[in-house]
C-alpha positions as CSV (number, residue, x, y, z in Angstrom):
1,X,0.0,0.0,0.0
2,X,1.4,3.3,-0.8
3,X,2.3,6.2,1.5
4,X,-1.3,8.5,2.6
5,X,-0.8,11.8,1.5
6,X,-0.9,14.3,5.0
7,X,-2.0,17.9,5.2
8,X,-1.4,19.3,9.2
9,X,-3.2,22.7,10.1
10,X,-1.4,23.7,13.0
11,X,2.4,24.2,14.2
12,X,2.2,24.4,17.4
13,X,4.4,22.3,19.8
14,X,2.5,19.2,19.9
15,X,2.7,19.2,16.0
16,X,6.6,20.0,16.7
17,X,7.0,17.7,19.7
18,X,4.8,14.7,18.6
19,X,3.4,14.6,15.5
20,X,6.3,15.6,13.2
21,X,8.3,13.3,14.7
22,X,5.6,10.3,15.0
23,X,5.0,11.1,10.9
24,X,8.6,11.2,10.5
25,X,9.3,7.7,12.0
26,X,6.7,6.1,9.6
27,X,7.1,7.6,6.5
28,X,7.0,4.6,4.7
29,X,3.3,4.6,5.8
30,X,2.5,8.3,5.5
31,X,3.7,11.5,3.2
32,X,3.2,14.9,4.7
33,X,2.6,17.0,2.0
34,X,1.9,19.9,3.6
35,X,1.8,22.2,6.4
36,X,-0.7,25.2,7.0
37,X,-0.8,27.9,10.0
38,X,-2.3,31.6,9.8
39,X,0.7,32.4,7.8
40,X,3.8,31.4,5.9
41,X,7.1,30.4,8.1
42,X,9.7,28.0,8.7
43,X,9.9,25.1,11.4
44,X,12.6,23.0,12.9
45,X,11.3,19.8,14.0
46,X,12.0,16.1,13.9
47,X,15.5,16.9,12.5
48,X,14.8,18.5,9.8
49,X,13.0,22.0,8.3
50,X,9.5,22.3,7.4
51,X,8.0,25.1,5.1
52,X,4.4,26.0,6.4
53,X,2.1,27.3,4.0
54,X,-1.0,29.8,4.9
55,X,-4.2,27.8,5.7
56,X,-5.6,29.9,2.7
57,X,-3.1,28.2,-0.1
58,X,-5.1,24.5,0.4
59,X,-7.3,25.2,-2.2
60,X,-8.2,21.1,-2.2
61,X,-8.1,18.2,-1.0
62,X,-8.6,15.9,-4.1
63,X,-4.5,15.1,-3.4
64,X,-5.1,15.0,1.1
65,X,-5.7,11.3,2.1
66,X,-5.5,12.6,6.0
67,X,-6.2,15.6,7.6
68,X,-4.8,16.1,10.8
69,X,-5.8,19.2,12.8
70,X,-4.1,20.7,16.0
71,X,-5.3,24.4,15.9
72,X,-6.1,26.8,19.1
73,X,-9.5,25.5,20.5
74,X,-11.1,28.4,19.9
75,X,-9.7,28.5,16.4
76,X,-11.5,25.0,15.3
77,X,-14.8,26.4,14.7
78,X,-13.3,28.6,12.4
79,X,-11.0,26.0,10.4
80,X,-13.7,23.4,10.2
81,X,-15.7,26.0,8.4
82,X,-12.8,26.7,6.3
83,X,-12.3,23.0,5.4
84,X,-16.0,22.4,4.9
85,X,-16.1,24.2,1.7
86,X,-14.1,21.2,-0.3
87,X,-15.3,18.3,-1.3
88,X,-13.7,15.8,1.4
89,X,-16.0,12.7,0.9
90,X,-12.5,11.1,0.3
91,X,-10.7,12.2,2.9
92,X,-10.0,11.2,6.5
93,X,-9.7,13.6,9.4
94,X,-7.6,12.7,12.8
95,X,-8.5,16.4,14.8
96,X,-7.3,16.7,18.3
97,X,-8.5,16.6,21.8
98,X,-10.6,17.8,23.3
99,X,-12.3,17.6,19.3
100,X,-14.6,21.5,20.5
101,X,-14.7,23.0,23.3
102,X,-17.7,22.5,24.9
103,X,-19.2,26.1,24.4
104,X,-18.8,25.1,20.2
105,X,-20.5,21.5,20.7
106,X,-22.8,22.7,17.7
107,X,-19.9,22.9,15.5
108,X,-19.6,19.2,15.6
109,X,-21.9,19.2,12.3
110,X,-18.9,20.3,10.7
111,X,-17.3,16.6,11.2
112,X,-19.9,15.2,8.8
113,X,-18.8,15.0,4.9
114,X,-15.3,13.1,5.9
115,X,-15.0,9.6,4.9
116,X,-13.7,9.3,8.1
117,X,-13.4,11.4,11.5
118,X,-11.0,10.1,14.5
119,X,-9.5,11.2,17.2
120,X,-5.3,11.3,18.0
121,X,-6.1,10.5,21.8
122,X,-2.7,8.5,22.2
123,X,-3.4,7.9,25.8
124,X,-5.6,5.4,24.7
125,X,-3.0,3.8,23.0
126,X,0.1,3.6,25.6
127,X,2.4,1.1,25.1
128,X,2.5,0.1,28.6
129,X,-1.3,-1.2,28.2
130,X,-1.0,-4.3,26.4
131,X,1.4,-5.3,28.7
132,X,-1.0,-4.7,31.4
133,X,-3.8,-6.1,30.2
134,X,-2.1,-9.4,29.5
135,X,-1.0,-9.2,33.1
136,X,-4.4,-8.7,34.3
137,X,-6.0,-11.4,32.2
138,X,-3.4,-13.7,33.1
139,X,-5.1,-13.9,36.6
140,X,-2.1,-12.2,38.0
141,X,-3.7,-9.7,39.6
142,X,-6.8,-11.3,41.0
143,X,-10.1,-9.9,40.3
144,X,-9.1,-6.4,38.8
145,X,-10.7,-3.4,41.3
146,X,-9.8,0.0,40.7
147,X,-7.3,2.3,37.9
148,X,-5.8,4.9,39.7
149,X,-3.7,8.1,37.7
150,X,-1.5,9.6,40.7
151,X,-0.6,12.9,39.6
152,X,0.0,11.3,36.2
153,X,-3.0,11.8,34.3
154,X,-4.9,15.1,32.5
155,X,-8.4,16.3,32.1
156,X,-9.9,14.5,29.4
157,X,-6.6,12.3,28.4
158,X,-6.7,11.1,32.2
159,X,-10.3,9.8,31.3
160,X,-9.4,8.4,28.1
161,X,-6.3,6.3,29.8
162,X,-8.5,5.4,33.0
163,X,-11.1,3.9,30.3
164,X,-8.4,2.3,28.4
165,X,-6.7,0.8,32.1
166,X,-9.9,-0.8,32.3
167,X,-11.5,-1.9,28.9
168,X,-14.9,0.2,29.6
169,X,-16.5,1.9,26.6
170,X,-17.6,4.7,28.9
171,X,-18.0,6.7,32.3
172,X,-21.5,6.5,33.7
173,X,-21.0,9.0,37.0
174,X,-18.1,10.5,38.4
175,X,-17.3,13.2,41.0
176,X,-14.7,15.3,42.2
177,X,-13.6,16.7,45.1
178,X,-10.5,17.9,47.6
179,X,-8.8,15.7,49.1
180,X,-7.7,16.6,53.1
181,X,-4.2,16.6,51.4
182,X,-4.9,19.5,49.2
183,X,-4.8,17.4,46.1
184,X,-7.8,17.4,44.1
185,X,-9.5,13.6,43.2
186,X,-11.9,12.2,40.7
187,X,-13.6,9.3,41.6
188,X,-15.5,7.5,38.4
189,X,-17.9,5.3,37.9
190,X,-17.4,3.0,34.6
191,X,-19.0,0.8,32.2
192,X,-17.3,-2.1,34.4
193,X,-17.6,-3.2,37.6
194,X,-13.7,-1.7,38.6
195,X,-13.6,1.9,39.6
196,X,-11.4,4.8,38.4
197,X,-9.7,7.3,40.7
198,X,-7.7,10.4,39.3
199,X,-5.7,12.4,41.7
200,X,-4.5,16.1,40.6
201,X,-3.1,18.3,39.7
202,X,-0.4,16.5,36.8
203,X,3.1,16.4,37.9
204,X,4.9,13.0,36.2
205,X,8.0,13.8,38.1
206,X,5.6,13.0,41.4
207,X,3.6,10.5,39.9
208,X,2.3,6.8,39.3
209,X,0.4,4.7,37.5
210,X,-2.0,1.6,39.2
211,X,-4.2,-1.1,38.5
212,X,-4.8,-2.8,42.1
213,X,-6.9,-6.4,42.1
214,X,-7.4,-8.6,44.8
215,X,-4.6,-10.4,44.8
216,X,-1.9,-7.7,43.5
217,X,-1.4,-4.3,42.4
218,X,0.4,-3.3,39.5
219,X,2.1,0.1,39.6
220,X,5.2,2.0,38.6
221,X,5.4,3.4,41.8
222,X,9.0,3.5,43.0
223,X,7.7,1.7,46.7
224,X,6.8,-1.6,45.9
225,X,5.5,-4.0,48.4
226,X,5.1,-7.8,48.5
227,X,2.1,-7.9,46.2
228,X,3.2,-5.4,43.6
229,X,3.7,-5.9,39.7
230,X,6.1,-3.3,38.7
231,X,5.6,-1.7,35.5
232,X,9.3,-1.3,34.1
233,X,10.8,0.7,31.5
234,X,13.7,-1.9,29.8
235,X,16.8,0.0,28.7
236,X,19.6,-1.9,26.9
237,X,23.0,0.3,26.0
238,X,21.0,3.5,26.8
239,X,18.1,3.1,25.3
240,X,14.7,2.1,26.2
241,X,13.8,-1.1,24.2
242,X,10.5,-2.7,25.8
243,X,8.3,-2.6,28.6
244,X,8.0,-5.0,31.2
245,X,4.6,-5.3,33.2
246,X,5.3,-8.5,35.8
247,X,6.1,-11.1,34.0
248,X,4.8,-9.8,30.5
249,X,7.2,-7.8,28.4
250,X,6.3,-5.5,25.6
251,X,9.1,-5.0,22.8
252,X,9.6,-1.9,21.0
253,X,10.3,-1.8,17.4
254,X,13.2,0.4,16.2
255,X,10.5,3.3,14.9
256,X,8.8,3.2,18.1
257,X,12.4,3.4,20.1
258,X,13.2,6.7,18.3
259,X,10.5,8.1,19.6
260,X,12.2,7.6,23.4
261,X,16.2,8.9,22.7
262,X,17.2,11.1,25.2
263,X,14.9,9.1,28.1
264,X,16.8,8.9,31.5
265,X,17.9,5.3,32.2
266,X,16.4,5.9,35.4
267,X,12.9,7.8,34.6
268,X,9.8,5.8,35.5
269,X,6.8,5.2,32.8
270,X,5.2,7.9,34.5
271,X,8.4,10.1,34.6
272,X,8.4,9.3,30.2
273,X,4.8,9.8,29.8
274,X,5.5,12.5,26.6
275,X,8.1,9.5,25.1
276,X,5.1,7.1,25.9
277,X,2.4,9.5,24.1
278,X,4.8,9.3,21.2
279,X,4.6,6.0,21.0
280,X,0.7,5.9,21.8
281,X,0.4,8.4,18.5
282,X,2.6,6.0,16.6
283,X,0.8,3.6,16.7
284,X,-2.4,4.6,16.7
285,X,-1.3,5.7,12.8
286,X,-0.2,2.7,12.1
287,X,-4.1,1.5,13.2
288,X,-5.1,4.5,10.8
289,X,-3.1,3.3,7.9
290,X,-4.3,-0.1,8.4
291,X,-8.0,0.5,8.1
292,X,-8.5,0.3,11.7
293,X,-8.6,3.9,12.8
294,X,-8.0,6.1,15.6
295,X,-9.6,6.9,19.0
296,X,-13.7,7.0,17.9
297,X,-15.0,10.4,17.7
298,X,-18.0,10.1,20.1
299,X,-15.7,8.7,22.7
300,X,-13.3,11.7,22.8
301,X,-16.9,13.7,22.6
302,X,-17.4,11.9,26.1
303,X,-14.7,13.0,27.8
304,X,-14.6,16.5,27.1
305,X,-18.4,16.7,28.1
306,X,-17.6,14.5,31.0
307,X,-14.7,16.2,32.1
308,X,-16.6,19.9,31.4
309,X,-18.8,18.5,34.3
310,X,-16.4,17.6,36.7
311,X,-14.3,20.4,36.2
312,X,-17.2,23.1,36.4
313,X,-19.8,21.0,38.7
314,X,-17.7,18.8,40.5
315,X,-19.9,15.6,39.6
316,X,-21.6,14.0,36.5
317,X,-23.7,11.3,35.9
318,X,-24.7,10.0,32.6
319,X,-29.0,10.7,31.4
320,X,-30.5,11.2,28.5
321,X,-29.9,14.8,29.2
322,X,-26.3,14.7,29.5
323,X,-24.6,11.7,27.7
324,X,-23.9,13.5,24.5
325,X,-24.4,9.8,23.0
326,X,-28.2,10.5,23.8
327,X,-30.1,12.5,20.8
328,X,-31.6,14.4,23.7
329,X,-28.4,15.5,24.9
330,X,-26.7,15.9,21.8
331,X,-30.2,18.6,20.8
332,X,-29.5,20.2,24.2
333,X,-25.7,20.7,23.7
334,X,-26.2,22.1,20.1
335,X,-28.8,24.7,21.8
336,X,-26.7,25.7,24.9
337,X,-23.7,25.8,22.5
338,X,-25.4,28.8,20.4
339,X,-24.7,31.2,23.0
340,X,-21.3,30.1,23.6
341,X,-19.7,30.7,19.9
């Protein structure tokens, strides 16, 4: 199969930091053709210069196979508009978290006319998950109870990995409150009997990641006890090469390990969380370019609503009126959204 042909609307440093380089390590699957901000420059990333074009030079996409936009939020109502004047029937969109904010949920109409629309949530797509999920169906942990994000997970890309953790489809309550500590948690209800617990703010030097059962705990946390799985980077001569979840061990192919140079020998996965999201991106392309696609759109939908609810109510729950899943919801959302942008 040949290379998909890549337009990216955006420069900013996730494009730099992630993308660029995640493209760069699989261009035997992908061609970025072009690059588009407000106006014409030059960037360095992924070792090499880029020349970005105005947004206003894509005049089509009848040569664009994949659109992948990582604009301002409040700039995506705008773009999609833009973008909606081609014809794009043929043409895939990856647009990033949190897809609109939740004051443009009507702008979601602007999604339709793709042949495909996804989401570039890569912390559904970790490398340290398989790992853990073989370990957790291997019986090693006992019946599997609670995913907890220590300081180590984000807003709506701590919900996504809490959901991934598990294997639930969605988050049917959650609340969140301050801890006598000072830290801030969020306590969620899934789609599976194990519950979710995410404790903030973000700090990965601080941090850990854990999946307690009742018979163990897996964790990267650097105090282990008797019943702990450690989750392990693997280095060899330097450089990280797998990672190791108990007894299950997840290689890293040589794209995937270029994606981690410059990785302290002694960091935690926590600790390498952006050279993990690297990874997660990678290979959520490589699911793109194989037919199988990205993070679903009306899951990523689901945690920005969810997490617009925690963050501004302190508790959600899923209805009618509120899943944005529900056609009720979704008609309410469009409605409130109208005075919002």
């Amino acid at each position: 199969m040949s290379p998909r042909r890549v337009a990216i609307i955006g420069v900013g440093k996730r494009v730099r930091e992630a993308v660029l380089p995640a493209f760069r390590a699989l261009e035997d699957l992908f061609e970025v053709r072009s690059l588009h901000a407000r106006s014409s420059r030059e960037i360095e990333a992924a070792g090499r210069a880029w020349p970005v074009a105005p947004l206003s030079a894509l005049s089509t996409l009848d040569d664009v196979d994949l659109i992948y936009l990582a604009v301002g939020k409040d700039a995506v109502p705008s773009v999609l508009g833009e973008l909606a004047s081609f014809e794009r029937s043929a043409t895939d969109i990856l647009i990033d978290t949190p897809v609109v904010r939740f004051k443009h949920f009507r702008h979601m109409d602007k999604l339709q006319g793709y042949s495909h629309a996804w989401v570039p949530e890569d912390c559904a797509y970790l490398p340290w998950l398989p790992p853990l999920w073989r370990a957790a169906d291997s019986g090693a942990l006992g019946n599997v109870e609670n995913a907890t994000l220590f300081r180590s997970g984000y807003a709506y890309h701590g919900l996504a990995t809490i959901k991934a953790m598990l294997k639930a489809t969605g988050i049917r309550r959650g609340r969140r409150r301050r801890r006598p500590d000072g830290l801030l948690e969020r306590r969620l209800g899934l789609t599976v009997s194990a519950s979710g617990q995410i404790v903030e703010p973000r700090d990965y030097s601080k941090g850990y990641i854990s999946l307690e059962g009742s018979s163990a705990t897996a964790t990267d946390r650097a105090e282990h006890s008797a019943t702990s799985l450690p989750m392990l980077p693997v280095f060899a001569a330097g450089a990280l090469t797998a990672i190791r979840v108990g007894d299950e061990l997840e290689n890293l192919d040589d794209a995937e390990r270029s994606l981690t140079l410059g990785l302290p020998t002694d960091a935690t996965l926590t600790a390498g969380q952006e050279a993990m999201k690297r990874i997660g991106l990678l290979r959520l392309l490589r699911d793109v370019h194989a037919g199988r696609g990205g993070y679903p759109l009306a899951a990523a939908v689901d945690d920005m609503v969810i997490d617009y609810h925690l963050e501004k109510l302190g508790r959600y729950i899923a209805t009618p009126i509120t899943d944005p899943r529900s056609p009720l919801a979704r008609a309410a959302l469009r409605a409130i959204s109208r005075f919002g942008g």
